[in-house]
OpenMM code with the backbone's topology and positions (N, CA, C; nanometers):
from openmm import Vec3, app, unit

residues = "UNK UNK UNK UNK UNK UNK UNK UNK UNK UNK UNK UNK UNK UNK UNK UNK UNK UNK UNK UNK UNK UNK UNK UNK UNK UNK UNK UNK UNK UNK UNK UNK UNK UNK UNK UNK UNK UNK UNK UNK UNK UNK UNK UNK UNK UNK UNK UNK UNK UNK UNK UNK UNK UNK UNK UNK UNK UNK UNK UNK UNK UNK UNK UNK UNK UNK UNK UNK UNK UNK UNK UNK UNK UNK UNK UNK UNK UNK UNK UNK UNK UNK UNK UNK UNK UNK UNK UNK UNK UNK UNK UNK UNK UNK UNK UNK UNK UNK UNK UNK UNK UNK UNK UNK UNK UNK UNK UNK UNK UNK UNK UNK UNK UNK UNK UNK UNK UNK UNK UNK UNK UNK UNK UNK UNK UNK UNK UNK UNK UNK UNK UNK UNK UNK UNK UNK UNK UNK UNK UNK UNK UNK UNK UNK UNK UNK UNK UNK UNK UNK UNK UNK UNK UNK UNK UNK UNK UNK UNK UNK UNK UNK UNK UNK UNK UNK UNK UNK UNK UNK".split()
positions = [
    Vec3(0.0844, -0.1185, 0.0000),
    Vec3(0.0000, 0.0000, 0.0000),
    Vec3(0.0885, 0.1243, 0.0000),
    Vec3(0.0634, 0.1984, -0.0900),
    Vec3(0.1446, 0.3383, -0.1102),
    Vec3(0.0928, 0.3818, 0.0349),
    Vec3(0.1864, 0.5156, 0.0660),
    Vec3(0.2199, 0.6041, 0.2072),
    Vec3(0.1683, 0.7142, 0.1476),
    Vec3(0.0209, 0.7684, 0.2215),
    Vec3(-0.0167, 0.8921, 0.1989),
    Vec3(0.0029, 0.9574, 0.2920),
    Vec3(-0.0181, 1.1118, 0.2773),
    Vec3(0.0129, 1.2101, 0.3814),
    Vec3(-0.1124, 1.2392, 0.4641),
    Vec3(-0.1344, 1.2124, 0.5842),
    Vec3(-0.2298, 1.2598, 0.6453),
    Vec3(-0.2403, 1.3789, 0.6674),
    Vec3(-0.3894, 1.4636, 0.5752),
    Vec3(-0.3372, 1.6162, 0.6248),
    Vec3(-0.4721, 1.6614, 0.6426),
    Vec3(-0.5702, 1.7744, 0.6110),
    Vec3(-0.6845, 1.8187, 0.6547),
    Vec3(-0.7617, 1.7661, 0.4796),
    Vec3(-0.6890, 1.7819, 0.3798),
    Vec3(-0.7597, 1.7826, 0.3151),
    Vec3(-0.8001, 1.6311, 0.2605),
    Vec3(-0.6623, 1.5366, 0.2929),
    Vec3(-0.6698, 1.4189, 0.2023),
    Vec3(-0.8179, 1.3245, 0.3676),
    Vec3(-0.7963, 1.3550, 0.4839),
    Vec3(-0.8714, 1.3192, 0.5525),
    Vec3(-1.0282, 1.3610, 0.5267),
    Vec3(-1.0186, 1.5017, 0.4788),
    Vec3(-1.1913, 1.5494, 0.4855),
    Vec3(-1.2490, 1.5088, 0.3084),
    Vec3(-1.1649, 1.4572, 0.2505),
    Vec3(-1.1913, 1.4073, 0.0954),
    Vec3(-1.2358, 1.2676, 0.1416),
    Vec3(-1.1701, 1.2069, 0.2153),
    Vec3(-1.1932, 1.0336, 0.2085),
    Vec3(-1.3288, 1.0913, 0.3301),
    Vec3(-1.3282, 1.1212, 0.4425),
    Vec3(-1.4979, 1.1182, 0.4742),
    Vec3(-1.5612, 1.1793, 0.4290),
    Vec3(-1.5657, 1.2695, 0.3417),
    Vec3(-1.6930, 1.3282, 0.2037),
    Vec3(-1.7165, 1.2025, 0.1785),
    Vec3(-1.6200, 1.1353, 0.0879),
    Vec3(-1.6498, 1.0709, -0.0322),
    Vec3(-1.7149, 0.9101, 0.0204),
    Vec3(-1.7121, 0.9009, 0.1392),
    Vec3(-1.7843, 0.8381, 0.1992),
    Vec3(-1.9385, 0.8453, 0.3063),
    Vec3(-1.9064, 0.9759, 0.3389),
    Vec3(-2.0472, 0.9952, 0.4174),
    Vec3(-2.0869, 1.1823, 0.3547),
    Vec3(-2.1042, 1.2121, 0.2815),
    Vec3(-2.1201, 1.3104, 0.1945),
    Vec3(-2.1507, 1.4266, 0.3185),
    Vec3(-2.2835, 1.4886, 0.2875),
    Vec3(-2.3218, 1.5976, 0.3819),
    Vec3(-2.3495, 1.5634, 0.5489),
    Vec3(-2.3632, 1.4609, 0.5607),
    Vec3(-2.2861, 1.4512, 0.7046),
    Vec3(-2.1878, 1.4682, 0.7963),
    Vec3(-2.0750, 1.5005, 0.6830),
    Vec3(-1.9252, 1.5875, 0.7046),
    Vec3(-1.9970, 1.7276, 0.7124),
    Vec3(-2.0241, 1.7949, 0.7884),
    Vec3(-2.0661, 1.9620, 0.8325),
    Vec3(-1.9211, 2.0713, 0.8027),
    Vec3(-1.8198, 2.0493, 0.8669),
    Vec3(-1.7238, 2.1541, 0.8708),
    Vec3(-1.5570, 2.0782, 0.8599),
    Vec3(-1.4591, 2.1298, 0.8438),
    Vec3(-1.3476, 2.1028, 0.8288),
    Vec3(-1.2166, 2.2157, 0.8259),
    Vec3(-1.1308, 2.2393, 0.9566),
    Vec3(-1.0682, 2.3197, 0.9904),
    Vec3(-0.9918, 2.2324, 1.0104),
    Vec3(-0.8650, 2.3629, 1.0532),
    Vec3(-0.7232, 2.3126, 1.0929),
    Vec3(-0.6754, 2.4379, 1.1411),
    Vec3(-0.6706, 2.4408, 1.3191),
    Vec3(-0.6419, 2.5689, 1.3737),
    Vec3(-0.5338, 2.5013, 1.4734),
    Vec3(-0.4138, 2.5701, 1.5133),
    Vec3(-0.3052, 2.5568, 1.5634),
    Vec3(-0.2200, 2.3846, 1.5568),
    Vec3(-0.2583, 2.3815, 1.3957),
    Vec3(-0.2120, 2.2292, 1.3758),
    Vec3(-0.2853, 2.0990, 1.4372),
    Vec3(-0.4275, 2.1544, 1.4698),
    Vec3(-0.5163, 2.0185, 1.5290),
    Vec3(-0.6252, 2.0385, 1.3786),
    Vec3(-0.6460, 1.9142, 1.3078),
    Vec3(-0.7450, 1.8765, 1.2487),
    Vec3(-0.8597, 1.9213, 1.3171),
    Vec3(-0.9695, 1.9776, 1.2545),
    Vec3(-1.0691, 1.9556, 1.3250),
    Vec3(-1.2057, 1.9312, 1.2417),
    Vec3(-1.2995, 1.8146, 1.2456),
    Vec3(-1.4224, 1.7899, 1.1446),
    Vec3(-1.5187, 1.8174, 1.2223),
    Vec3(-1.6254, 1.8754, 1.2306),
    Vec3(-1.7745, 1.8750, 1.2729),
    Vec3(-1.8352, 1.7401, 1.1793),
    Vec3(-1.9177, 1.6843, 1.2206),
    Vec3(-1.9842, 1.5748, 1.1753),
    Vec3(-2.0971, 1.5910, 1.2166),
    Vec3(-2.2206, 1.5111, 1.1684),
    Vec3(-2.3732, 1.4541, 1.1895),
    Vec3(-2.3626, 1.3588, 1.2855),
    Vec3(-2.4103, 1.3954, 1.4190),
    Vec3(-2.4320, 1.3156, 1.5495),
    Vec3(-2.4952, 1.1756, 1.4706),
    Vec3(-2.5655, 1.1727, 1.4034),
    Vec3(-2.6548, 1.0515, 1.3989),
    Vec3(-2.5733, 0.9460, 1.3276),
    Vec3(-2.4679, 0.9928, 1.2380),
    Vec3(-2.3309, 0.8845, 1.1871),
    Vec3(-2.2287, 0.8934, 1.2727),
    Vec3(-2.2025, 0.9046, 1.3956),
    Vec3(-2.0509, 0.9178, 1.4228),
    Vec3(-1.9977, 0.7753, 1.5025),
    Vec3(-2.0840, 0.6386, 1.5655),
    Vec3(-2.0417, 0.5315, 1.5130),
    Vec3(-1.9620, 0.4843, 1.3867),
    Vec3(-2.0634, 0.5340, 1.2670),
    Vec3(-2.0074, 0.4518, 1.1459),
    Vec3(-1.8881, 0.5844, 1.0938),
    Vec3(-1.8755, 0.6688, 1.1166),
    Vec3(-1.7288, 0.7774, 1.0879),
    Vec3(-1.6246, 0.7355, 1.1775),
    Vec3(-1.6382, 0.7360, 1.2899),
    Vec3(-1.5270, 0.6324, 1.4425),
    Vec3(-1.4843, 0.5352, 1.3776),
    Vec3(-1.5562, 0.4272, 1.3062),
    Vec3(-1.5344, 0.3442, 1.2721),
    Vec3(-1.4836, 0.3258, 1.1148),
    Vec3(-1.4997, 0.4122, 1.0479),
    Vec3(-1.4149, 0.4394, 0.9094),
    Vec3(-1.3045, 0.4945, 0.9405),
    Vec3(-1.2876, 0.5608, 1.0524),
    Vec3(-1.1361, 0.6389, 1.0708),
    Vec3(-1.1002, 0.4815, 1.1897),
    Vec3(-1.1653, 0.4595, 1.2469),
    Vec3(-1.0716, 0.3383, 1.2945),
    Vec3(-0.9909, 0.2303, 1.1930),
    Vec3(-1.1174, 0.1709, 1.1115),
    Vec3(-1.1229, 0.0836, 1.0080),
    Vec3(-0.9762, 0.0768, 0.9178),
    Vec3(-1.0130, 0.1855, 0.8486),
    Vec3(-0.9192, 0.2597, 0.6866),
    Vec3(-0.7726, 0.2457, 0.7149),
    Vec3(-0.7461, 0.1412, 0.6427),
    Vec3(-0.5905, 0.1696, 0.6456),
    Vec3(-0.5435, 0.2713, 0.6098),
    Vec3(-0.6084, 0.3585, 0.5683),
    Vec3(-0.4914, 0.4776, 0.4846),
    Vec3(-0.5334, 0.5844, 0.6271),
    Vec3(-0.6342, 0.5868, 0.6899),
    Vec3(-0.6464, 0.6550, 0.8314),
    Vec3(-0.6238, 0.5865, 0.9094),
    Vec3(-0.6467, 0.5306, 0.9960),
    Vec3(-0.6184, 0.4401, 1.0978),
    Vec3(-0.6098, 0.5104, 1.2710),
    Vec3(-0.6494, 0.5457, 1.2393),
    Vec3(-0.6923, 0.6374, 1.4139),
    Vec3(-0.7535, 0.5402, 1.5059),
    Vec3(-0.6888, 0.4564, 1.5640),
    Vec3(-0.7086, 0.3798, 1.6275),
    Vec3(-0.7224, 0.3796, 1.7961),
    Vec3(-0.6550, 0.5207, 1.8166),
    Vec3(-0.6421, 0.5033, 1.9303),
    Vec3(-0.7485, 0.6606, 2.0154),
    Vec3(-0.8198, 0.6363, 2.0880),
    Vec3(-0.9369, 0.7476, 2.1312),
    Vec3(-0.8731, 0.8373, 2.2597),
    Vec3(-0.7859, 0.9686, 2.2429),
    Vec3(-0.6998, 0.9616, 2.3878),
    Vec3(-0.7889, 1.0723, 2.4592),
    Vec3(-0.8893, 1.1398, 2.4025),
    Vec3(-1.0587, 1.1726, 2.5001),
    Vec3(-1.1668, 1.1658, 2.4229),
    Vec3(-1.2444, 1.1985, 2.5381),
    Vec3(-1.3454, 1.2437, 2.4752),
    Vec3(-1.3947, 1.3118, 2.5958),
    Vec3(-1.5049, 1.4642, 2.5931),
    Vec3(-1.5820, 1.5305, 2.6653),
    Vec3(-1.7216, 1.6223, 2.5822),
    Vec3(-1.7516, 1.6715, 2.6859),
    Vec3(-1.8778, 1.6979, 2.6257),
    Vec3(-1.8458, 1.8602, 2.6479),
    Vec3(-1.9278, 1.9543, 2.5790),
    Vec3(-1.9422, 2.0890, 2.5333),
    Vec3(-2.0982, 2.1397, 2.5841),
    Vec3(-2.1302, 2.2469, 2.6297),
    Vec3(-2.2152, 2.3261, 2.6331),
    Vec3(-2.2257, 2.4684, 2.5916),
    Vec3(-2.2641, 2.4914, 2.4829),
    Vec3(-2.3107, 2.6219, 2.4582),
    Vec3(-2.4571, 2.7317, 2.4625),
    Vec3(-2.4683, 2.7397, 2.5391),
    Vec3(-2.6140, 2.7890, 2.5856),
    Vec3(-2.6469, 2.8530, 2.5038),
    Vec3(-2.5407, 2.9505, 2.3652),
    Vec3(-2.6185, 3.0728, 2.3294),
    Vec3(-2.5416, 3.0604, 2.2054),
    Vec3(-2.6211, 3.0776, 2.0810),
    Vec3(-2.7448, 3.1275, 2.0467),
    Vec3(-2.8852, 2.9864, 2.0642),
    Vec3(-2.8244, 2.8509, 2.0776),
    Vec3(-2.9189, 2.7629, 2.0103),
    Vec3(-2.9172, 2.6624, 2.1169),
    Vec3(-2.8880, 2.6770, 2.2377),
    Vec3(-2.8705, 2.6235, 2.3427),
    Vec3(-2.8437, 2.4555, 2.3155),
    Vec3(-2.6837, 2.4230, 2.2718),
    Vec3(-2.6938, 2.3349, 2.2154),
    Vec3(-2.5569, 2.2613, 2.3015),
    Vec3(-2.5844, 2.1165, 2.2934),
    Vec3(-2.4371, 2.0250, 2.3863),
    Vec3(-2.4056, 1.9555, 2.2405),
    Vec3(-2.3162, 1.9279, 2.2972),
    Vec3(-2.1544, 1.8395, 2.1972),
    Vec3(-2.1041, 1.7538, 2.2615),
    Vec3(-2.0188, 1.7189, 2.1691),
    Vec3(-1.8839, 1.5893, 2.2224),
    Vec3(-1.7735, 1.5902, 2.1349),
    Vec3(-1.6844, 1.6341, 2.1784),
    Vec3(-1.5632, 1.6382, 2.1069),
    Vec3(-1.4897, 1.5291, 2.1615),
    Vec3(-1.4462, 1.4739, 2.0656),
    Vec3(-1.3775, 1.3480, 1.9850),
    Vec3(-1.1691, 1.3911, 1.9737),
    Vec3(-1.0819, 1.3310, 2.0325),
    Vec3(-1.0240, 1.3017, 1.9953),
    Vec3(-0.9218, 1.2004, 1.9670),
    Vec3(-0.8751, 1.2125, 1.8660),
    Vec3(-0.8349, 1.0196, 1.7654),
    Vec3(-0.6710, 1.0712, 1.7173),
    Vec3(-0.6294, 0.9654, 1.7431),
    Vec3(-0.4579, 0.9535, 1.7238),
    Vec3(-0.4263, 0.8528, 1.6231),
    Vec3(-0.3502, 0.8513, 1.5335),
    Vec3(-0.3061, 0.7242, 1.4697),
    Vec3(-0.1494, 0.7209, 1.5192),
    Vec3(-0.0869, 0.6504, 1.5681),
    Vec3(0.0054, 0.6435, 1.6658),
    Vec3(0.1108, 0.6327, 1.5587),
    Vec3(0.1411, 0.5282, 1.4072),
    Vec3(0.2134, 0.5599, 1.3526),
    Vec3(0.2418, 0.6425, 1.2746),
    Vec3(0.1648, 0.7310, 1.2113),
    Vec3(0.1669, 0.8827, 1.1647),
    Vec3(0.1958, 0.9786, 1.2823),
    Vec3(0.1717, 0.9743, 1.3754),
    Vec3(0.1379, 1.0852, 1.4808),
    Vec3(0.0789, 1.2250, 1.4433),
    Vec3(-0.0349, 1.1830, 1.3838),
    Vec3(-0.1682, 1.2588, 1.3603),
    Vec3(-0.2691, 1.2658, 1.4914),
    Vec3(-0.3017, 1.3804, 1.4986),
    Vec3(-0.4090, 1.4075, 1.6064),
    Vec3(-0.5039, 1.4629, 1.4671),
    Vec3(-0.6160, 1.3901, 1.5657),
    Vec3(-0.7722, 1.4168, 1.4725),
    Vec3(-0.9001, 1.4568, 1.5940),
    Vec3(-0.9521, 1.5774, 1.5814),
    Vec3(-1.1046, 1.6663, 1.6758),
    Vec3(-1.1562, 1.6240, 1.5908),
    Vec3(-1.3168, 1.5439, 1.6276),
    Vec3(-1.4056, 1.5128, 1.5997),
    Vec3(-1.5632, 1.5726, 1.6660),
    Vec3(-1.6174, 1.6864, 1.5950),
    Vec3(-1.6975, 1.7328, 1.6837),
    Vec3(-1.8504, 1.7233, 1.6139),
    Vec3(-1.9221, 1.7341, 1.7445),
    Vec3(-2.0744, 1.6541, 1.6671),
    Vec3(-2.1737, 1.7613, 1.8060),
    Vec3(-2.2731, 1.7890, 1.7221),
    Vec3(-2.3480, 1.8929, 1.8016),
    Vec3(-2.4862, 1.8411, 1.8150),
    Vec3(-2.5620, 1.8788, 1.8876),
    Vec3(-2.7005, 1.8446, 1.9017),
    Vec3(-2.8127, 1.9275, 1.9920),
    Vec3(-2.9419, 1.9732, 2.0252),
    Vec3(-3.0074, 2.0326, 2.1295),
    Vec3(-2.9751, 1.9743, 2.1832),
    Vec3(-3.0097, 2.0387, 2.3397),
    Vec3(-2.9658, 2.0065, 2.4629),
    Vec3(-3.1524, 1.9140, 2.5092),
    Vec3(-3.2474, 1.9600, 2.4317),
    Vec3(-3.3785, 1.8825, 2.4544),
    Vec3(-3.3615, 1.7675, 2.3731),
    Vec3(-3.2240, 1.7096, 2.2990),
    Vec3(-3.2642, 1.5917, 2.2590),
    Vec3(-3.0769, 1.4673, 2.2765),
    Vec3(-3.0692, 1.5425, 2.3933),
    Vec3(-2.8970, 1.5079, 2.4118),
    Vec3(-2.9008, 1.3645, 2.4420),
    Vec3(-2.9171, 1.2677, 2.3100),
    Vec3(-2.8792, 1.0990, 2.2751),
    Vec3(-2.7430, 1.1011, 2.1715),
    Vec3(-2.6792, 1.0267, 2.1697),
    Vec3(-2.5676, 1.0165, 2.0964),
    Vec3(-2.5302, 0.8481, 2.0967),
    Vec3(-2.4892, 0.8228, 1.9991),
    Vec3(-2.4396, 0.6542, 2.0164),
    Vec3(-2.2930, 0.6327, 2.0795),
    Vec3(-2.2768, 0.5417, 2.1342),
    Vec3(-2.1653, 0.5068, 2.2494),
    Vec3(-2.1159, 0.4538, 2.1597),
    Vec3(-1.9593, 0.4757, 2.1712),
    Vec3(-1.8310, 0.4002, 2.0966),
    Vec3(-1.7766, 0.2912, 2.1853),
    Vec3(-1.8318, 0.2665, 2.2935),
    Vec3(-1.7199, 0.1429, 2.3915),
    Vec3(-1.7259, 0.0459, 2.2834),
    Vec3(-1.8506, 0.0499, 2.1760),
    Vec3(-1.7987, -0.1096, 2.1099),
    Vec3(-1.6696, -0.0983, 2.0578),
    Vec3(-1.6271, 0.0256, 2.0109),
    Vec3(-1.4982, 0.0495, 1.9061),
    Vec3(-1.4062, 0.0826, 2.0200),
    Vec3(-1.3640, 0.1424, 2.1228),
    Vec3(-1.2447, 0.2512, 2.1836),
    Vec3(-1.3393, 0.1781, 2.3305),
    Vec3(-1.2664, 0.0668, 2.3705),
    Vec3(-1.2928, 0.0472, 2.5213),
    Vec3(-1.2759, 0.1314, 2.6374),
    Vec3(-1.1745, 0.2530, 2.5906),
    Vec3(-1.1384, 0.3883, 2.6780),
    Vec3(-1.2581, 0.4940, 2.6770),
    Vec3(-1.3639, 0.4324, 2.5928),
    Vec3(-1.4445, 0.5136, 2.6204),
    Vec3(-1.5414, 0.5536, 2.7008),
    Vec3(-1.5657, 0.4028, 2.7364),
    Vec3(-1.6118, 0.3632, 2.8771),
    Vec3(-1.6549, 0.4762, 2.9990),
    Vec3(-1.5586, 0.4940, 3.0661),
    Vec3(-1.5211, 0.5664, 3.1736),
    Vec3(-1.5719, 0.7442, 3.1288),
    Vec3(-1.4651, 0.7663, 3.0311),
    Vec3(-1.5010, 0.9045, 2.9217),
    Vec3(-1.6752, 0.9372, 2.9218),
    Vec3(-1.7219, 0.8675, 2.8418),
    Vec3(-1.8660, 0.8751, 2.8097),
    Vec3(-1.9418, 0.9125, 3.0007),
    Vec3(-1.8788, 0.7887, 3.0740),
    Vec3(-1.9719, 0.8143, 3.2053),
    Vec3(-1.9411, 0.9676, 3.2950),
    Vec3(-1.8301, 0.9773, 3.2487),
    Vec3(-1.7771, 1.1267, 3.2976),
    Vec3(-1.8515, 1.2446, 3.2692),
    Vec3(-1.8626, 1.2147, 3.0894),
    Vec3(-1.9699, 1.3424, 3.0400),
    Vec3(-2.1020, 1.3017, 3.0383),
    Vec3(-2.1486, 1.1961, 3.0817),
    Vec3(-2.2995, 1.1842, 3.0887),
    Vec3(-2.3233, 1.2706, 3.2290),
    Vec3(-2.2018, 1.2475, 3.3254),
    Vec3(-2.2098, 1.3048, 3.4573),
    Vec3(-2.2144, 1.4031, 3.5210),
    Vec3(-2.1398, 1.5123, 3.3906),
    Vec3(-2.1110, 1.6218, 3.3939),
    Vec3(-2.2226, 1.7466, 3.3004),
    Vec3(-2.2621, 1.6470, 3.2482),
    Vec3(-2.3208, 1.6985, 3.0967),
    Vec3(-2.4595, 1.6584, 3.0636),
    Vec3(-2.4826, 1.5401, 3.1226),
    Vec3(-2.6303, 1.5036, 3.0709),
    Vec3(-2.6116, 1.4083, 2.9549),
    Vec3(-2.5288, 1.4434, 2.8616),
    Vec3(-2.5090, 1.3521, 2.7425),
    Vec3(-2.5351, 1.1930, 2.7282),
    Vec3(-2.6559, 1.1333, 2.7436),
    Vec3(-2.7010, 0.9588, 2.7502),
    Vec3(-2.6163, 0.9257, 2.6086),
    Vec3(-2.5391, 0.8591, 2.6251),
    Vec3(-2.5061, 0.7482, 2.5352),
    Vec3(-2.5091, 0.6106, 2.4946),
    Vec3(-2.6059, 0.6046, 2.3974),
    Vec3(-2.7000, 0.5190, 2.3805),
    Vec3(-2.6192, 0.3684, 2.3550),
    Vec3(-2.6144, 0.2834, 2.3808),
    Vec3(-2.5428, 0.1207, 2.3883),
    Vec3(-2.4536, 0.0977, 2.5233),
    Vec3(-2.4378, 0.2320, 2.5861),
    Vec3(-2.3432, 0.2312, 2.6635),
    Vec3(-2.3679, 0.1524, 2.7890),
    Vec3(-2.2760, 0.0239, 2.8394),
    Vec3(-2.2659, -0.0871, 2.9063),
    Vec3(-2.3179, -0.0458, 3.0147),
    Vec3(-2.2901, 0.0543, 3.0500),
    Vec3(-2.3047, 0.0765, 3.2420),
    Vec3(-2.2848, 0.2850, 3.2692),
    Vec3(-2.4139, 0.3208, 3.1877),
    Vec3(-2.4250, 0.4579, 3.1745),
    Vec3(-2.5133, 0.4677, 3.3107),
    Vec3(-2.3997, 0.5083, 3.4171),
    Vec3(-2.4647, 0.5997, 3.5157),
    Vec3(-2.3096, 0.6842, 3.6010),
    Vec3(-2.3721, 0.7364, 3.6576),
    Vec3(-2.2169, 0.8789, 3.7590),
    Vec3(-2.1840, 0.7872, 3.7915),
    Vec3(-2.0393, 0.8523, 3.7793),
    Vec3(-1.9430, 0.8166, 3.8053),
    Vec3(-1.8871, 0.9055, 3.9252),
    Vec3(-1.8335, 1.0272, 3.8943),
    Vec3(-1.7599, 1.1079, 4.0095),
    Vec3(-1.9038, 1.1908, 4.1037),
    Vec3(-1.9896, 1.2070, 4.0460),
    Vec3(-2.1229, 1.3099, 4.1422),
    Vec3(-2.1715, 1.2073, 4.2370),
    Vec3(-2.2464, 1.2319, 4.2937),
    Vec3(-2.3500, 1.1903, 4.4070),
    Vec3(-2.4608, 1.1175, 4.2731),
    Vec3(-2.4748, 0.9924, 4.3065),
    Vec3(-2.6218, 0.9409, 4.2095),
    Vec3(-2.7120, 1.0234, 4.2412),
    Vec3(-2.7550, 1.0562, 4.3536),
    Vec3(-2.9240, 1.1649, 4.3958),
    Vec3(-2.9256, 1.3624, 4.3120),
    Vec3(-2.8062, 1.3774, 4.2447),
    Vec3(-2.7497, 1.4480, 4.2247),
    Vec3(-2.8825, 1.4838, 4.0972),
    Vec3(-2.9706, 1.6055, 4.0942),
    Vec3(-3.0206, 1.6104, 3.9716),
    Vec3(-3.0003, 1.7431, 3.8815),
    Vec3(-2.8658, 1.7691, 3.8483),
    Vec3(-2.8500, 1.8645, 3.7914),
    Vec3(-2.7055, 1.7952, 3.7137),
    Vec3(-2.6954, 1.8643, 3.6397),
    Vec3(-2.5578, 1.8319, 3.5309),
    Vec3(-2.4575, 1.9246, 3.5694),
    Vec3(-2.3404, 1.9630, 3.6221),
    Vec3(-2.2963, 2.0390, 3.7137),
    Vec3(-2.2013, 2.1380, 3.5655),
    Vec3(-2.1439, 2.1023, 3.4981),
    Vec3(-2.0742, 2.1884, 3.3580),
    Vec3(-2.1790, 2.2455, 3.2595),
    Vec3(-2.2974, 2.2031, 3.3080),
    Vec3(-2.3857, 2.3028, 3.1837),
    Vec3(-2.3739, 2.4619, 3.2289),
    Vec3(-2.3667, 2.5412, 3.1464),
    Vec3(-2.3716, 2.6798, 3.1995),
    Vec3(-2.5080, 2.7043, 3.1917),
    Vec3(-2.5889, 2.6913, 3.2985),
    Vec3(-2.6850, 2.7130, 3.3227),
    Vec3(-2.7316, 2.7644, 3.4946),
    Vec3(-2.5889, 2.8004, 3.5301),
    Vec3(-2.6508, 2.8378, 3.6732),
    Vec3(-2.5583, 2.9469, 3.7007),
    Vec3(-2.5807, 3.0832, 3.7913),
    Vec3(-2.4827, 3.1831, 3.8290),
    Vec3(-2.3384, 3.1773, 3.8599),
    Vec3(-2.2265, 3.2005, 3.8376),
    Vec3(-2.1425, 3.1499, 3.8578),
    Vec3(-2.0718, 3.2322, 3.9896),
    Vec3(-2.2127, 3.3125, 4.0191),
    Vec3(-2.1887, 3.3252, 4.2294),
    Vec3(-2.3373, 3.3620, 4.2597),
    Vec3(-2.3295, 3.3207, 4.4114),
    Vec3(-2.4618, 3.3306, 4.4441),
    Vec3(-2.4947, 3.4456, 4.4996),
    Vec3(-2.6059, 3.5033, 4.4094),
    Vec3(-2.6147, 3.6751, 4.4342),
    Vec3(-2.6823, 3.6953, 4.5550),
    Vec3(-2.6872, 3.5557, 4.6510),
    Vec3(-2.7804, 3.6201, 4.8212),
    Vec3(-2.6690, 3.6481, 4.8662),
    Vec3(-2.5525, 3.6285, 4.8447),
    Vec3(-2.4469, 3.6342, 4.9736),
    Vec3(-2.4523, 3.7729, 5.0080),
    Vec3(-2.4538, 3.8242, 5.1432),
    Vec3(-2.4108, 3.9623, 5.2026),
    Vec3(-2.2405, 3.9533, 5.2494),
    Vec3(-2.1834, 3.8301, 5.2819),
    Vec3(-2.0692, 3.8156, 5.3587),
    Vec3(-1.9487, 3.8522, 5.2462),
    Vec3(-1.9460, 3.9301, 5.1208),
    Vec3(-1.8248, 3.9853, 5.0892),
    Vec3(-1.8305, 4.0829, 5.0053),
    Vec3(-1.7481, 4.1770, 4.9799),
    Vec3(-1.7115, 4.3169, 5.0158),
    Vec3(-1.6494, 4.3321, 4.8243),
    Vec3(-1.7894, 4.3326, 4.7414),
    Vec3(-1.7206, 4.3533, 4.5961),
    Vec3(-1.6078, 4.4345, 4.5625),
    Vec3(-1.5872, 4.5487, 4.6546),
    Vec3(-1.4690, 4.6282, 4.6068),
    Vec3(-1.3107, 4.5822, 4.6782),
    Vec3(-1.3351, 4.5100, 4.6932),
    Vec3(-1.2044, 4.4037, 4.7411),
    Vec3(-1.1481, 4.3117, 4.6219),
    Vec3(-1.2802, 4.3167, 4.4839),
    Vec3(-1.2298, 4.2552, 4.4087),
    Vec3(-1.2218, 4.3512, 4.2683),
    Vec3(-1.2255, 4.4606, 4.2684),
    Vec3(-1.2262, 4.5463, 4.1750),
    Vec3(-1.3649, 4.5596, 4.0815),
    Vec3(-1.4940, 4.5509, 4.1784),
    Vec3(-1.5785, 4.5366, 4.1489),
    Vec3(-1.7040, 4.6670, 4.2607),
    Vec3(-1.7645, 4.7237, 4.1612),
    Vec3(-1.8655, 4.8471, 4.2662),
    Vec3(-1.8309, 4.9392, 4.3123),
] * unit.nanometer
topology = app.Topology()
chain = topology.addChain("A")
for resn in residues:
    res = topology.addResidue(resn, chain)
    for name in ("N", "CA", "C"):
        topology.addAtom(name, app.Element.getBySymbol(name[0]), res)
């Protein structure tokens, strides 16, 4: 098998030419690849970049989840994939509402994902659907809030006990 160059373009040509408009976006900012993809293929894309000899990203060294409240109040999961003998790093990012946050679980492909996935279901809300043993991991189980969504003050405006102009504030 001839030696191709793994680069942004020969990677975002071979998943076009395989999963067409389900490929959304394709950047390359401070030398990290980065693809947006269609949540509803990213099993069978994991698994073409696992698969493909000429990609071979075999190895999953995270994964976490994203919240953006504004404009479209929407969660994510960013993906990232290594092929260890190129030493290519590959972002894999996939978006969705936060009223419909299902995504398919990779433990069948990346057994490291395991743990990953229960982290951001924990943190995030993100259910991932096949996933062996989807419940918290680091929170309290009775716990009913997703603690990384930006959805709560990031101080609590009853406090009287401190003195805003101590912090260059009032």
């Amino acid at each position: 098998m001839e030696e191709v160059e793994l680069n942004k373009e020969f990677i975002t040509s071979q998943l076009t030419s395989s999963f067409g408009h389900y490929i959304i976006n394709s950047e390359e900012t401070y030398g990290m690849i980065t693809i947006t993809v269609d949540r509803s293929k990213i099993l069978e894309i994991m698994n073409y970049l696992y698969l493909d000899p000429k990609l071979s990203f075999t190895f999953l060294t995270d994964l976490t989840g994203v919240h953006f409240p504004e404009p479209k109040d929407e969660l994510g999961v960013v993906y990232h994939l290594h092929n260890l003998p190129a030493n290519i790093r590959l972002r894999i990012k996939t978006f969705f509402p936060k009223s419909d946050s299902v995504i398919d679980s990779l433990t069948s492909l990346f057994s490291s994902a395991n743990f990953m996935e229960r982290e951001t279901y924990d943190f995030f809300g993100i259910i991932f659907k096949g996933h062996p043993n989807l419940k918290r991991i680091l929170n309290v189980d009775d716990l009913d809030y997703f603690p990384l969504r930006k959805e709560y003050a990031l101080e609590d405006s009853t406090r009287t006990d401190k003195d805003d102009t101590m912090f260059g504030r009032g």
